[in-house]
N, C-alpha and C positions, 0 to 999 in steps of 0.2 A: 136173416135176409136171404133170399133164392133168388139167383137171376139164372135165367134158362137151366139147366140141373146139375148147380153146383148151389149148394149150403155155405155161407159166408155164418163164420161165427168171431165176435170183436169180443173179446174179453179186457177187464176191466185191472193191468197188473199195479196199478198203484194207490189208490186210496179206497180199498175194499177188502172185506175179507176172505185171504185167502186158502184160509181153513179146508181140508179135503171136505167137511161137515159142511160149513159155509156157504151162504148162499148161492155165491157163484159157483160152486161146483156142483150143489143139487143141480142147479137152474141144468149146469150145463150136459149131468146126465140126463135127463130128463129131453133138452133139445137131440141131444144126440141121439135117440130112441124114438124119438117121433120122426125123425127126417127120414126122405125115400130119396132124396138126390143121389144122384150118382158119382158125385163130388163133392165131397165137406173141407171147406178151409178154414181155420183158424188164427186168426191175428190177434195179436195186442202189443202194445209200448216196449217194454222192459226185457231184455235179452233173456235165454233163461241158459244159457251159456256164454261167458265173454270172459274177458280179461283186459278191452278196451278200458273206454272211460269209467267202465264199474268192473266191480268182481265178482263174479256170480258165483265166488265161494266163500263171500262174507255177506254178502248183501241181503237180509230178510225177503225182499219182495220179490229176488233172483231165485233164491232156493226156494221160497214157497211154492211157485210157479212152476219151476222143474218138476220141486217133489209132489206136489198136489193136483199140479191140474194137465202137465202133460200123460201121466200114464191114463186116467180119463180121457183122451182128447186119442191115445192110443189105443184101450179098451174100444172105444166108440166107433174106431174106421176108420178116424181123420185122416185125409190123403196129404193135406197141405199142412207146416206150420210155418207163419210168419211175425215174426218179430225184428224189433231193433231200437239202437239209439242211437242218435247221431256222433260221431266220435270226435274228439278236439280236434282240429286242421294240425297240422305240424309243420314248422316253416324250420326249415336248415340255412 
């Protein structure tokens, strides 16, 4: 998605493969090579560090994410990354 020149890229961290091999990460060397914005952002769901309501040092879709498709999304330019989950309220 391009709005004025920034590159929005949504990635897919939970019911896909997130294999370096795997499509989404072809997909996503591939967009990152084609793009001329002069802004590339990437989001998706899943923390790819936390220690909130998940752990992102036990959690499959956390380390895949880390270990496979950030240093691509770094190779590539990306200026932005965003993620998240929402984290349980905590009432004292």
């Amino acid at each position: 998605y391009k709005r004025q020149n920034i590159h929005f890229i949504c990635l897919n961290s939970h019911d896909i493969d997130r294999s370096a091999t795997g499509e989404m990460c072809t997909w996503l060397r591939d967009d990152l090579y084609e793009t001329n914005q002069e802004w590339v952002i990437a989001y998706w769901h899943h923390p790819a560090y936390t220690k909130g309501s998940h752990d992102s040092d036990t959690e499959s879709q956390l380390i895949e994410m880390r270990e496979n498709v950030l240093p691509i999304l770094e190779e590539g330019g990306t200026d932005f990354v965003f993620y998240g989950h929402r984290t349980k309220s905590r009432v004292d």
